[in-house]
N, C-alpha and C positions, 0 to 999 in steps of 0.2 A: 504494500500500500504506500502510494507516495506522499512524503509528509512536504507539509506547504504553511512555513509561517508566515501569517498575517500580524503586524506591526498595525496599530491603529488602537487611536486614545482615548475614539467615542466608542461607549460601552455595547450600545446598541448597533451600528456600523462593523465594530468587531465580532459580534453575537450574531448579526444578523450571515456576515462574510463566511464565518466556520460554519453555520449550519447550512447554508447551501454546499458548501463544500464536504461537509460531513454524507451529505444526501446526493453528493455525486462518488462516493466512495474514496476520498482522499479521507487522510488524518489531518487536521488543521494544527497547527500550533498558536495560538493566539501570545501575544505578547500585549500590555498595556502602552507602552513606551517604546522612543527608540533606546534606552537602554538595554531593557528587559529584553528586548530582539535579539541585539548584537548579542546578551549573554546566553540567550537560547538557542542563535544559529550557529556559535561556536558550538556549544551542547550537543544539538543534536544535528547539526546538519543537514537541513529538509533540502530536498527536491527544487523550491521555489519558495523566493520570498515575494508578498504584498508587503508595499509598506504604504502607509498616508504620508505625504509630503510635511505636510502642518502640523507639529507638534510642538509640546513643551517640553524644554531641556534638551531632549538632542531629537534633529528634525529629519525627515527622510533623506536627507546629501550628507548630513554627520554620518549616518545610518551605513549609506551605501559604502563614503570614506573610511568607514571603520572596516568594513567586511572589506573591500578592496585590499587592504593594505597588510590583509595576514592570510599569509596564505594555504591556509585552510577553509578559507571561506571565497577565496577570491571570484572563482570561478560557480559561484552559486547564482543560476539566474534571477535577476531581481524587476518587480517593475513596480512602478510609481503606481499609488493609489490619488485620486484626492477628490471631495464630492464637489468642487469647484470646476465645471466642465471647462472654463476659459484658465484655468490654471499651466496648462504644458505653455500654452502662447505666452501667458506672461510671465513664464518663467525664463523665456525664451529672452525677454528683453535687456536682460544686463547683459547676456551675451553679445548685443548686436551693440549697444551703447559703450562698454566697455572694452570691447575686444575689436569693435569695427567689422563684426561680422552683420553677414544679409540675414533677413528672416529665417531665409530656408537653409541657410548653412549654420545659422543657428541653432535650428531644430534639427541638423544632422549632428553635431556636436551635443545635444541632451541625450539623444539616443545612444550617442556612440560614449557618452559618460556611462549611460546603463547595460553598456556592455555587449550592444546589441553588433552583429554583423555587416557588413555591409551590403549585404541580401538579406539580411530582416530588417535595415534600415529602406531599404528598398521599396519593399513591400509595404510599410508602414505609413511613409509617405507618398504613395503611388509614382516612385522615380523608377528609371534605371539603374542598374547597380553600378554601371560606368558616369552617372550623373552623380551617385553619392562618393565614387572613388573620385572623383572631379573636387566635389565638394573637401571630402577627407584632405585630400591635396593643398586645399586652402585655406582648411584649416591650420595645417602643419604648417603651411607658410607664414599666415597670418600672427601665429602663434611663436613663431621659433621652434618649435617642439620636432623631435624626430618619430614620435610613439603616439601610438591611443593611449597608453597609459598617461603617458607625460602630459596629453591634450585634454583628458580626462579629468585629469588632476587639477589645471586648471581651470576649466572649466565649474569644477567645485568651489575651488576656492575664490572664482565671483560668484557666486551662486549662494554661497556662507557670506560673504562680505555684509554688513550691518547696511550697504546704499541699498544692495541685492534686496533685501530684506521688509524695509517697510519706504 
C-alpha cells in the first residue's frame, strides 16, 4: 500500500484529504505542520508528499528545502497543495520581479523547484519539452547557475524572502 503524506494545518482540509485517500486505498500520513512533515517523511518515507503552501512556522518551500537537502528524502515526489486557486500564478511573481524572468519561464522554474521533469513540466503547462529545455536554458543563464538543483535553490530562496512573502 502506498503511503502519501499530506502536510496541511486546517484540521478539516487534512481530515477531509486522508479520507478520500484512505477510500482510494493508499495509507495517508497526515502531518499538522510543516515541521511535523519533515519529521515524519524522514520516519517513514511515503510514496508522495501533499503539502499546503500556507502555513505557520515552516511553510511548504521551508518544507520542500528541508527534504531536498538530505538525502534520504530528496528524491520523494512532492506537490504543492493550496485552497487559493490563483496561488501557483502569484507565487510565480517574485520570480519574474526578482530574477527578471517571463511569466512562463517563471512557472517553468516553480515546477522545476518541485522537482518535476522536463516532460512532466511539459505536460503541465501544455508546452513542448524542447520549449521547456529552451526555457530551463534560460533559466540557467539568467540565473548563473549550472544545475536544477543550484536553480532550485534559488528559486527558494526568493520565494522564502520576507518581499516574497507579504
Amino acid at each position: 500500500m502506498k503511503k502519501i503524506l499530506v502536510i496541511e494545518d486546517e484540521p478539516e482540509m487534512r481530515r477531509n484529504l486522508t479520507t478520500i485517500l484512505r477510500l482510494e486505498k493508499f495509507r495517508p500520513l497526515p502531518a499538522e505542520n510543516g515541521r511535523v512533515g519533515v519529521e515524519l517523511a524522514k520516519k517513514e518515507k511515503p510514496d508522495l508528499i501533499l503539502c499546503d503552501v500556507t502555513m505557520p512556522e515552516l511553510d511548504g518551500y521551508g518544507v520542500l528545502a528541508a527534504l531536498r537537502a538530505d538525502t534520504e528524502t530528496v528524491a520523494i515526489p512532492f506537490i504543492f497543495l493550496t485552497a487559493k486557486g490563483e496561488k501557483n500564478f502569484d507565487s510565480a511573481r517574485p520570480l519574474e520581479t526578482e530574477l527578471g524572468l517571463t511569466p512562463r519561464v517563471a512557472e517553468t522554474l516553480l515546477w522545476l523547484a518541485q522537482g518535476k521533469t522536463n516532460g512532466e513540466i511539459a505536460t503541465i503547462l501544455g508546452n513542448s519539452e524542447s520549449t521547456v529545455k529552451k526555457h530551463v536554458l534560460e533559466i540557467f543563464e539568467k540565473l548563473g547557475v549550472e544545475t536544477r538543483t543550484a536553480a532550485s535553490l534559488r528559486a527558494l530562496e526568493v520565494l522564502s524572502s520576507p518581499a516574497a512573502q507579504g
